[in-house]
C-alpha positions in Angstrom: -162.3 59.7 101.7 -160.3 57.0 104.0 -162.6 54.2 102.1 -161.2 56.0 98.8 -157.6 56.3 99.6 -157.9 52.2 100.8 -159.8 51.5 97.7 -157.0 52.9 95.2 -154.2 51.6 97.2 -155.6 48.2 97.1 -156.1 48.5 93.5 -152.1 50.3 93.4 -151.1 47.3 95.6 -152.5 44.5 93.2 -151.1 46.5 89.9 -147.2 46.0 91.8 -148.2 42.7 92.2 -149.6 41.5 88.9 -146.1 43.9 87.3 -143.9 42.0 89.6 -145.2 38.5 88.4 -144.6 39.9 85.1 -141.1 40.9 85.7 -140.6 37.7 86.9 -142.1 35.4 84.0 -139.7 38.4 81.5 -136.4 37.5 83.7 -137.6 33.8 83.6 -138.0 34.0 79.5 -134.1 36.5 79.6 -132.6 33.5 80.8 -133.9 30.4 78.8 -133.0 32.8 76.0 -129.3 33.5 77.5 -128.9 29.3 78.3 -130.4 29.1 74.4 -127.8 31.2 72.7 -124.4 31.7 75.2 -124.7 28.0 76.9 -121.6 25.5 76.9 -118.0 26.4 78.1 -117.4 29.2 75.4 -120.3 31.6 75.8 -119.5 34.1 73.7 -121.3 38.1 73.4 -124.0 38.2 70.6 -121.6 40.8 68.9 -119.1 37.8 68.9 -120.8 35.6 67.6 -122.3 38.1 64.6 -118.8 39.0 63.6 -117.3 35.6 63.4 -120.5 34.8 60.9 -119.6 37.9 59.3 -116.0 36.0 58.9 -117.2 32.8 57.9 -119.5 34.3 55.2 -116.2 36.6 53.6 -114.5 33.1 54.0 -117.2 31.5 51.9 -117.5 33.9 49.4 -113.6 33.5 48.4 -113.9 30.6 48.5 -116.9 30.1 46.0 -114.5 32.4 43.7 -111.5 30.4 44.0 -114.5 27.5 43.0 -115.8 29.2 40.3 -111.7 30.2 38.7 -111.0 26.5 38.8 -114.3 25.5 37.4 -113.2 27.6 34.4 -109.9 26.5 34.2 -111.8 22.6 34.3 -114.0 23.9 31.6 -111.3 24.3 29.0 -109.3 21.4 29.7 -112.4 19.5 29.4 -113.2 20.6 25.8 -109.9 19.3 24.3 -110.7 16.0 26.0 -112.3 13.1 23.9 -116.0 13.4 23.9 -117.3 12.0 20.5 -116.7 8.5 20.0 -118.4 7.1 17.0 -117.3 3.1 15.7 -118.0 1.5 12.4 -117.5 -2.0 12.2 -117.3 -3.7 8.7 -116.4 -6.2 6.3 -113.8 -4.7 3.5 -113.3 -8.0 1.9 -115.9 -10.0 0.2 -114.7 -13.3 1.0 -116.9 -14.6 4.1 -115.9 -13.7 7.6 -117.3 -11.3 9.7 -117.3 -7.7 10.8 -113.8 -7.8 12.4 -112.6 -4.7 10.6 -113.7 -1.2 12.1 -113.1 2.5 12.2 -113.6 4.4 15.3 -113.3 8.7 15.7 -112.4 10.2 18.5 -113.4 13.5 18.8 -113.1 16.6 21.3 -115.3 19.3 21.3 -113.9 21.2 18.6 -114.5 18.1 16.3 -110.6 17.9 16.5 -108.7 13.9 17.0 -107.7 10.7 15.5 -109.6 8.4 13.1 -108.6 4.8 13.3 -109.1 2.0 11.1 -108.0 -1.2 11.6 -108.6 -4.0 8.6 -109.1 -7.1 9.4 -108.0 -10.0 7.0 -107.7 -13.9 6.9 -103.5 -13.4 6.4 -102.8 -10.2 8.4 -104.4 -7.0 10.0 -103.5 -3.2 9.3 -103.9 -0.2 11.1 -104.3 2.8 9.8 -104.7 6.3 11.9 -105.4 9.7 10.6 -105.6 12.8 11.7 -109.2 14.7 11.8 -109.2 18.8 12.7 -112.2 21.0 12.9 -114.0 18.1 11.5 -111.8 17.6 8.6 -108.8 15.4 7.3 -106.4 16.1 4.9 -106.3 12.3 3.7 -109.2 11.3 1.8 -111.7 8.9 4.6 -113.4 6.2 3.2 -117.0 5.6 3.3 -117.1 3.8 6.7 -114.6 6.2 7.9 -116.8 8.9 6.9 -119.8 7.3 8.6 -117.3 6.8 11.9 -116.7 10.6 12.2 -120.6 11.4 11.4 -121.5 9.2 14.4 -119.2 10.6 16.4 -120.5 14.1 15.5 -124.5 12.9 16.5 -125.9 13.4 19.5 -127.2 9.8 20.3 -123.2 8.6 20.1 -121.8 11.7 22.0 -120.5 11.2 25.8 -122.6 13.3 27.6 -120.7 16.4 29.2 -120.4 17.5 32.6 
């Protein structure tokens, strides 16, 4: 019975050791992860840390809606900005020269702007301007003013959008 109770406390004896090793190597792991996450001159509590990321995040998130009001707001300034351009240059006199006369439409997104022509001649120039809304005018265009605002209006002669 003595070379029982010598047997089981030898194996009791080597259990506390191999635990204590263990509870070592697990306060050895505690505080690579403590010089990991609370390290530097501010060490904060986990808790800390978790609620300012919880502030940060709310701060985000107003911000991304304060981003996405102004976006908006960018949106429909941007449509009543010129985005169609379409140019037509020709020769309205017969007489030699070149193509020095032209008519250009500049259109928003609601196909609303100014048509100009300017025609070019050997004694003087004019300019003429008229006004185009919803795609119409209430002057009649001429054939390469008509051809101006139908350029404008394709998609190969439209500035892209954002």
């Amino acid at each position: 019975m003595n070379f029982q109770l010598s047997t089981i406390t030898l194996i009791l004896a080597g259990l506390a050791f191999i635990l204590g090793l263990y509870c070592l190597w697990q306060i050895a792991a505690m505080n690579k992860l403590k010089k990991t996450f609370f390290a530097g001159e501010k060490a904060l509590s986990l808790e800390s840390v978790i609620y300012s990321l919880k502030q940060e995040l709310r701060d985000s998130r107003e911000q991304e809606a304060i981003l996405g009001q102004s976006l908006t707001e960018l949106k429909t300034q941007v449509a009543f900005a010129i985005q169609k351009v379409g140019l037509v240059r020709f020769n309205p006199f017969n007489d030699g020269g070149g193509n020095f006369s032209f008519s250009i439409a500049l259109l928003d997104e609601h196909n609303t702007g100014v048509l100009i022509t300017s025609m070019y001649g050997r004694e003087q120039n004019r300019i003429y301007t008229k006004k185009i809304k919803n795609g119409k005018c209430e002057i009649k265009l001429t054939e390469e003013e008509q051809q101006a605002v139908a350029k404008a209006n394709s998609k190969y002669e439209t500035i892209p959008k954002l």
